[in-house]
N, C-alpha and C positions, 0 to 999 in steps of 0.2 A: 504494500500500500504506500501511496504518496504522498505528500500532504503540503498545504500552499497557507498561509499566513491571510488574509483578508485585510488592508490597510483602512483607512481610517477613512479613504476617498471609496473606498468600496473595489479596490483595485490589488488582480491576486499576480504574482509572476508563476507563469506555468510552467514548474520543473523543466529540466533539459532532459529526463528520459523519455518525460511524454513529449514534449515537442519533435523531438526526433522520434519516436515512435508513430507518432500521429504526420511525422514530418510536415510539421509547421513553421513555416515563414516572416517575415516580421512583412506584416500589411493583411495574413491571411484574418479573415472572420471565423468566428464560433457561432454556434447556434445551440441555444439552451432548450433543453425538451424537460419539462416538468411533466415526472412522470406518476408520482405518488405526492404523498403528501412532505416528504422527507428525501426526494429522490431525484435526483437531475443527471441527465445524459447530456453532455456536451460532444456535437461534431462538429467537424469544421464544414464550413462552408466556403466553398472556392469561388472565387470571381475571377471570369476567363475574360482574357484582352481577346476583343476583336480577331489579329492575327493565330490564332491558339486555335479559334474555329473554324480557319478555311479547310472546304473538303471536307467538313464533316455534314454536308448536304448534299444530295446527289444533283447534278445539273438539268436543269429541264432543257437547257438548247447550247449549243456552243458559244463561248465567245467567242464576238464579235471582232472586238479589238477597241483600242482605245479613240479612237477619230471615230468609231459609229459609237460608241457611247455618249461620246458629248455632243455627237450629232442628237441623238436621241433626246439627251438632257435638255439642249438648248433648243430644240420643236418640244418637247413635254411647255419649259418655261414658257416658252410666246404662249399655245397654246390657252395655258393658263390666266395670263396678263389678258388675252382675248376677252375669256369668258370675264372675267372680273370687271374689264374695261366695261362688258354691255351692263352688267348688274349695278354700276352706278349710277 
């Protein structure tokens, strides 16, 4: 068993066997699960950057390449400014 000290701001330093066990990061979150009346599960919870999740959806059409992108963007944008322009 491990045990963490509670400070006075309500803030505990989480041993180095569980951070490495749990291999935790400085910036990673925890997530509190109350489970009983006397009982809590903490896990961690990751937050993925942006790059970390390319490829992990399957593609619906190839790309295009980068000139039909911003071709696309900049017809989506007029488009847009269009409709907006008659609603006023």
């Amino acid at each position: 068993m491990t045990r963490a000290k509670i400070t006075s701001k309500g803030q505990v330093t989480i041993p180095a066997v569980v951070r490495r066990r749990m291999d935790l990061k400085p910036g990673d979150y925890l997530e509190f699960h109350l489970e009983q009346e006397m009982e809590v599960t903490i896990r961690p919870f990751r937050v993925r950057a942006i790059p970390e999740l390319y490829g992990s959806l399957p593609a619906t059409r190839t790309y295009p390449g980068d000139e039909a992108i911003k071709k696309e963007v900049a017809e989506a944008i007029a488009r847009y400014r269009l409709e907006k322009g008659r609603e006023e």
